[in-house]
C-alpha positions in Angstrom: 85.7 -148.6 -54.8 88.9 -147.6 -56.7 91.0 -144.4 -55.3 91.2 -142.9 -59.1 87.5 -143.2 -59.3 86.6 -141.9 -55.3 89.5 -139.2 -56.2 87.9 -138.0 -59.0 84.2 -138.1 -58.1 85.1 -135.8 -55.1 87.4 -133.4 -56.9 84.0 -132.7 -59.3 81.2 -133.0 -55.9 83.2 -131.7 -53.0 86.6 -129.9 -53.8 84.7 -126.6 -54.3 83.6 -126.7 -50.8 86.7 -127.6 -49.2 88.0 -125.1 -46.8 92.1 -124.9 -46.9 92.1 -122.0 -44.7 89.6 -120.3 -42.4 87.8 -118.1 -45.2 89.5 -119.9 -48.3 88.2 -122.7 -50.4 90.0 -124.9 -53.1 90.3 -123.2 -55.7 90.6 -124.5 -59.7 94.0 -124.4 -60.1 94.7 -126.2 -56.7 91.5 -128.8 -58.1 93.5 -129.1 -61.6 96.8 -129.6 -59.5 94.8 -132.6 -57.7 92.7 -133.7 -61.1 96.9 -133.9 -62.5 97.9 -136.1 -59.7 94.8 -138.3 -60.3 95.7 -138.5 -63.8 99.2 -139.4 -62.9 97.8 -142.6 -61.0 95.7 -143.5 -63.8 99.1 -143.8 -65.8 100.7 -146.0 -63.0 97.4 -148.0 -62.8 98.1 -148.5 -66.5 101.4 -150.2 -66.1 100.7 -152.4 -63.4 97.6 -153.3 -64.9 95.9 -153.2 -62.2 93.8 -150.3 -60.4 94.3 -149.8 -56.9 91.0 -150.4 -54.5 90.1 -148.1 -50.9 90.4 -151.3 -49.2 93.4 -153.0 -50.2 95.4 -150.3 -50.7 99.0 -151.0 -48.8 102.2 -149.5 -47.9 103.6 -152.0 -50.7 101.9 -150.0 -53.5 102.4 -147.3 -52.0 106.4 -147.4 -52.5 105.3 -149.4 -56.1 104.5 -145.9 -57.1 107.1 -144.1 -55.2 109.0 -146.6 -57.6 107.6 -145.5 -60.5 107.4 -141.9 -60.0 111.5 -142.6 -59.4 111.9 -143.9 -62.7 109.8 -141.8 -64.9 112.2 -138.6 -63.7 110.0 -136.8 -61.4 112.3 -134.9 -58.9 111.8 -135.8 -55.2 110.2 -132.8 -53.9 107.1 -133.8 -56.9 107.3 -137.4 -55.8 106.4 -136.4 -51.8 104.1 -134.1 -53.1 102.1 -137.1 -55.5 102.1 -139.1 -51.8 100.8 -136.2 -49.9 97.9 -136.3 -52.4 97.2 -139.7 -52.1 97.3 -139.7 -48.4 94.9 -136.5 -48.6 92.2 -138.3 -51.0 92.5 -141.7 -48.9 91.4 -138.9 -45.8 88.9 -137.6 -47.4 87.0 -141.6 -48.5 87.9 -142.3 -44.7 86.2 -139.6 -43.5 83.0 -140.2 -45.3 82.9 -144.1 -44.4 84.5 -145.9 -46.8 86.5 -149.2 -46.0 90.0 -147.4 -46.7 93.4 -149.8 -45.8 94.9 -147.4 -43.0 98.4 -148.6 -44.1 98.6 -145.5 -46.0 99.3 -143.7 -42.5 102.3 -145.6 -41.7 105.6 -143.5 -42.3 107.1 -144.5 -45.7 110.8 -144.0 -46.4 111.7 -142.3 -49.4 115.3 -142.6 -50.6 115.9 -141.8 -54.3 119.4 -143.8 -55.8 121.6 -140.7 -56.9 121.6 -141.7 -60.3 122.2 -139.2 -63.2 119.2 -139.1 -65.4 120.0 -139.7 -69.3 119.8 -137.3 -71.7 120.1 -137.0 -75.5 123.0 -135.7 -77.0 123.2 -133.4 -80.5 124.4 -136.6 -82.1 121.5 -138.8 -81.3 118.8 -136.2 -81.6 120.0 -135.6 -85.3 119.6 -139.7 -85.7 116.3 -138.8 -84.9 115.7 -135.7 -87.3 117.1 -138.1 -89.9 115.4 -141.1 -89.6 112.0 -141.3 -92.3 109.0 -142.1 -90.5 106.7 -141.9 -92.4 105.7 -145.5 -93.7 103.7 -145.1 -90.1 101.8 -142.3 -89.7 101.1 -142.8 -85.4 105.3 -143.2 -85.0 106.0 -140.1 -87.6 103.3 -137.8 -85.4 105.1 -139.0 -82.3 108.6 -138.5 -83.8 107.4 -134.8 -84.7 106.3 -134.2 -80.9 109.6 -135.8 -79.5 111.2 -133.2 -81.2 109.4 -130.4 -80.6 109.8 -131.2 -76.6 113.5 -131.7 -77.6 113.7 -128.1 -79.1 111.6 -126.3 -77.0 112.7 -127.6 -73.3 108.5 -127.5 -71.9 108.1 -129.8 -68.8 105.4 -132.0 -70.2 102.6 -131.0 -68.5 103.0 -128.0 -70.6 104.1 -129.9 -73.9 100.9 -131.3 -73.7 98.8 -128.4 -73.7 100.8 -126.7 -76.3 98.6 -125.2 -79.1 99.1 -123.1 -81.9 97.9 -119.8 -80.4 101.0 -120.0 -78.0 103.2 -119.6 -81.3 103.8 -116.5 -82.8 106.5 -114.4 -84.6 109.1 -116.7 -84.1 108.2 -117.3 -80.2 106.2 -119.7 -78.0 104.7 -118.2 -75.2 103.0 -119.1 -72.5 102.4 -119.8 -68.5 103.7 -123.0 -67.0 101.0 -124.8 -65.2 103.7 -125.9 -62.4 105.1 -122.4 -61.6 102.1 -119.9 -63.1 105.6 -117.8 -65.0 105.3 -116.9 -68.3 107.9 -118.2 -70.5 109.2 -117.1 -73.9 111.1 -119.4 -75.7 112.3 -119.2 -79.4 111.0 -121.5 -81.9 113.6 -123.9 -83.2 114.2 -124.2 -87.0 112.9 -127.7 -86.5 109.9 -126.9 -84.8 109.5 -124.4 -87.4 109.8 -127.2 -90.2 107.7 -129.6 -88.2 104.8 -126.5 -88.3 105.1 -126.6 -92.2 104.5 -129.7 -92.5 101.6 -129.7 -90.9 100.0 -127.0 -92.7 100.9 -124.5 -89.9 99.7 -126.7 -87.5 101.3 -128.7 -84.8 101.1 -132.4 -84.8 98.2 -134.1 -82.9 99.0 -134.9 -79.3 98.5 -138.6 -77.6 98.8 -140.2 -73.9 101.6 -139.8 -72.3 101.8 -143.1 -71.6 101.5 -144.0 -75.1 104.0 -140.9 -75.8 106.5 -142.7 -72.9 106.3 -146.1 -75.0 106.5 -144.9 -78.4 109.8 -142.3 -77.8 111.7 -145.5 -76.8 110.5 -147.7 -80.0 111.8 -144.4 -82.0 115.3 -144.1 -80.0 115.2 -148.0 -80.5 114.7 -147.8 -84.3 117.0 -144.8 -84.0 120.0 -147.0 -83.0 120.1 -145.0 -79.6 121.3 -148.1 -77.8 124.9 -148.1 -75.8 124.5 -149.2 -71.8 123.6 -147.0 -69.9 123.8 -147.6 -65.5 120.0 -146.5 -64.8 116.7 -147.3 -62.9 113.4 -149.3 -64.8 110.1 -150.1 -63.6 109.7 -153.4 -63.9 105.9 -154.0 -64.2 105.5 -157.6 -63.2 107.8 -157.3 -60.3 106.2 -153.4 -59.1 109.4 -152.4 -58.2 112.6 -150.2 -60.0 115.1 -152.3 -61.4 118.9 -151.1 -61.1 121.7 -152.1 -64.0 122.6 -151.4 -66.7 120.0 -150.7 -69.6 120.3 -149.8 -73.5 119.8 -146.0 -73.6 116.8 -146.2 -75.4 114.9 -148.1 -72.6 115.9 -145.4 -69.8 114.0 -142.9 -71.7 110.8 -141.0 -70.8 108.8 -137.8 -71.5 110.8 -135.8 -69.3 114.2 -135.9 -71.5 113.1 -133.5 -73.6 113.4 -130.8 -71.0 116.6 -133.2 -69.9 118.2 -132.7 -72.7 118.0 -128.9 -73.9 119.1 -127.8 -70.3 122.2 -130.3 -70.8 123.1 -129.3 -74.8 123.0 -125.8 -74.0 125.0 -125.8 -70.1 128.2 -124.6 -72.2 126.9 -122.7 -74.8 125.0 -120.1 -73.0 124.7 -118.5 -69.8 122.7 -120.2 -66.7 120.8 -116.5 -66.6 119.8 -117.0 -70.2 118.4 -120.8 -69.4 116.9 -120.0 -66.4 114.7 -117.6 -68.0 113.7 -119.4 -71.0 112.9 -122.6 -69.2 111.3 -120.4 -66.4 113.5 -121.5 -63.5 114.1 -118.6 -60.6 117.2 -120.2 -59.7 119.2 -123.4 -60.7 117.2 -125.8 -60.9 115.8 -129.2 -62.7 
């Protein structure tokens, strides 16, 4: 029995019965919160090319994905959390009698390299803007969605929900799925452009795992390629990688938000970002 498949069976038999308090149950946006985690594993089960069983589940996969999590940008207090639901679904197939590994209960020490994550300058996102896509229509829809997450800041669980009826006069609106705050952020000439072209639409969304890949062949193509010191998951060994990378290959679907926050730290106030990116305080 695979953990993605035992986590998502119970999330739709058993989730809506599951007490977290004395008179609570779970409710949908803590299941979708779980179902996002799930999802998350999938993606990692997609790069190892392998999908993790109950059984042989061990603490060395565990900190393969504590790996990957590392290098895909997610801060620490969202990589603990990802374990904590792992641990909680591995409980739950334990609990009703499957074979589980019971490595997953050892301690596991977490300590993330301090390593500045890149970011894309004004420079390189105007390569981007410049370069013509489209003699391939999958790379040109990508490009169109890079930059819309470039312009717009949205962590990319939001990105990829974003739809047309969160757009109007001038604004995109809506509430983050991590924080529940609703957000107001103004649309970008750029995005505006990309909306034209698409007959007042916004470009088709794909994977994130096939967004991840594709955004690196475009920074490639894009000549975004000076060394950069940074962290890779190396697939065939399950494990980060640290040295020194082309730019292009350190980046992931969380720069877009990487980069607004960074191109506009000395143009406008940290009130003003905060707000528009729905952070309380100073925050990533």
């Amino acid at each position: 029995v695979y953990v993605s498949d035992f986590s998502f069976w119970w999330l739709e038999n058993h989730a809506a019965e599951w007490k977290v308090s004395a008179k609570k149950y779970m409710d949908k946006p803590a299941q979708n919160q779980y179902k996002k985690f799930v999802e998350t594993l999938v993606e990692f089960e997609g790069v190892v090319g392998e999908k993790l069983q109950l059984r042989n589940v061990t603490k060395k996969n565990i900190e393969s994905f504590i790996d990957w999590l590392e290098t895909e940008n997610y801060q620490t207090s969202t990589i603990e959390r990802n374990i904590g639901r792992l641990r909680f679904f591995l409980n739950r197939a334990t609990e009703m009698n499957y074979e589980v590994n019971q490595a997953f209960k050892e301690r596991i020490y977490f300590d993330p390299e301090d390593i500045e994550g890149v970011y894309l300058n004004e420079v390189e996102i105007q390569k981007i803007i410049d370069k013509d896509f489209s003699y391939d229509e999958e790379l040109n829809c990508i490009k169109q969605n890079f930059l819309i997450s470039l312009h717009s800041g949205l962590r990319i669980s939001d990105f990829m929900k974003l739809d047309i009826s969160n757009i109007k006069d001038g604004m995109i609106t809506l509430k983050t799925q991590k924080t529940k705050q609703k957000i107001v952020v103004p649309v970008h000439p750029i995005v505006e452009e990309i909306i034209n072209d698409n007959f007042g639409y916004l470009p088709r969304k794909v994977s994130i795992s096939e967004y991840n890949k594709q955004i690196k062949v475009i920074c490639q193509i894009c000549e975004i390629d000076n060394m950069v010191f940074g962290k890779v998951f190396d697939s065939k060994l399950k494990r980060k990688v640290t040295k020194y990378y082309k730019k292009y290959e350190l980046v992931t679907s969380h720069i877009g938000r990487k980069s607004m926050v960074s191109n506009l730290k000395d143009k406008v106030s940290p009130e003003v970002i905060n707000s528009v990116l729905g952070w309380s305080k100073n925050s990533n």
